[in-house]
N, C-alpha and C positions, 0 to 999 in steps of 0.2 A: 455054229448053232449052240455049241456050250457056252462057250461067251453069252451068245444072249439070254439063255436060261440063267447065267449067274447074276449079269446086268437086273435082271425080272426079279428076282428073289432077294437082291442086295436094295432094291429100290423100293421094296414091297415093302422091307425091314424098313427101312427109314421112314416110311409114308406112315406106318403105323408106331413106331415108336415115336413119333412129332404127336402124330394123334395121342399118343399114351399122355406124355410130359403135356399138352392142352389142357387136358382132363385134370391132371393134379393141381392147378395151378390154382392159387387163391389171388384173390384181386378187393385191397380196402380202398375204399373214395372218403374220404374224411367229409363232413356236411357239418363240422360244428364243436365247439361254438359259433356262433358268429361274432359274437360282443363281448368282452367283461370289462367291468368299470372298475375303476380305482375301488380299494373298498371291500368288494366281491369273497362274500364267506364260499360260495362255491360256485362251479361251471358244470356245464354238462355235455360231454364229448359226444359226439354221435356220428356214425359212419355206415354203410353201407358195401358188406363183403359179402363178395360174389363168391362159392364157395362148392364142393359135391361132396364134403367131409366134415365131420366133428372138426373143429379147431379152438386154437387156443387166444385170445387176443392178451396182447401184454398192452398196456397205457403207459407210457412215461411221460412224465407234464415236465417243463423245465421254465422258470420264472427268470429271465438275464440268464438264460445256459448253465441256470445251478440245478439240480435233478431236487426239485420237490415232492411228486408223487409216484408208484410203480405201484402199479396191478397185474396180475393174471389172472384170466377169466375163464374156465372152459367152456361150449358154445355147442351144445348136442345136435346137435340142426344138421341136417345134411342138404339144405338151400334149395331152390341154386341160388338166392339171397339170404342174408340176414341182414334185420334193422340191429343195429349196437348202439345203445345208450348208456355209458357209464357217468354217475353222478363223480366229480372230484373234489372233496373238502381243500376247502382255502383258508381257513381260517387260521390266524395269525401269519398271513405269507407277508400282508405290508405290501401288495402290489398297487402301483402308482401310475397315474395316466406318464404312457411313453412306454412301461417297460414289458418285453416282450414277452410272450408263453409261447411252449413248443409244445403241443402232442403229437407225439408218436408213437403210433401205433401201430402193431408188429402181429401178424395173423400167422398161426403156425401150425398143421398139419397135426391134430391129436396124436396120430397113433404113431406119427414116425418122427415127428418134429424136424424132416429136411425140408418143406417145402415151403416158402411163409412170404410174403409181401410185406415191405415196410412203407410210411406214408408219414409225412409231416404234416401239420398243419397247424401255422401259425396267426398268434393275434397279437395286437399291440391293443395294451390296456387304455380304454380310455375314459376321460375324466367325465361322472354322468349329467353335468350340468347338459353338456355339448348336445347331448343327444333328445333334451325333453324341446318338445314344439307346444311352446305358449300359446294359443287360440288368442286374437284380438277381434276385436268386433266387425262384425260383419262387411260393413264398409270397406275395411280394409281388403277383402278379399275379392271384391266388386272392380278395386281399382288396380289391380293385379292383374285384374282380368283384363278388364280395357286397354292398359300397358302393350299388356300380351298382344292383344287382339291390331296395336300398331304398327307391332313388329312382324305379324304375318302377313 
């Protein structure tokens, strides 16, 4: 019967300290940028951390794996989201369609700074011709249609 009283008490423990460390836990989703072109005087990072505490977000941007930008931001919110939108100046980086950006961004527990989530999120620069869609006249979109309409 002692055994099972220690079994019950040692299990209690665990159930509830998993529960404890759940709670603390920060969790960032990166949402962005989605885009930036060659060119680009700045971007704007945005992510959504899940959170029950003040924290701190750190931004590191890295342009080809060279550390261009570092922030730290403190985040008074006690959630259980936050929206995070930091503006990043680019100007004079000379980023070129192909080369890559790295933010990472590191969420960390204000008041004890052990518990923190890190999160990549990367883009490849690219050149803004690619992305603009020229409007032609109407007809043209008429016979796009019918195309379509042969193949289904």
């Amino acid at each position: 019967m002692r055994r099972a009283w220690i079994g019950m008490a040692v299990g209690g423990a665990i159930l509830l300290g998993s529960g404890l460390v759940a709670e603390a836990q920060i969790i960032i989703d990166p949402t962005g940028p989605t885009a930036v072109h060659a060119g680009d005087t700045s971007s704007t990072y945005t992510a959504v951390v899940t959170h029950d505490y003040p924290f701190w977000l750190r931004l590191k941007v890295y342009l080809n794996y060279v550390l261009k930008h570092d922030s730290n931001t403190l985040y008074k919110t006690y959630g259980p989201t936050t929206d995070v939108s930091k503006l990043v100046n680019m100007t004079n980086w000379g980023q070129k369609a192909g080369d890559v950006l790295i933010y990472r961004g590191r969420a960390t527990k204000a008041n004890s700074g052990t518990t923190y989530d890190e999160e990549d999120w990367t883009v490849i620069v690219s050149d803004p011709s690619t992305h603009l869609l020229v409007p032609g006249p109407r007809w043209d979109l008429l016979s796009w249609d019918r195309d379509r309409e042969e193949w289904a």
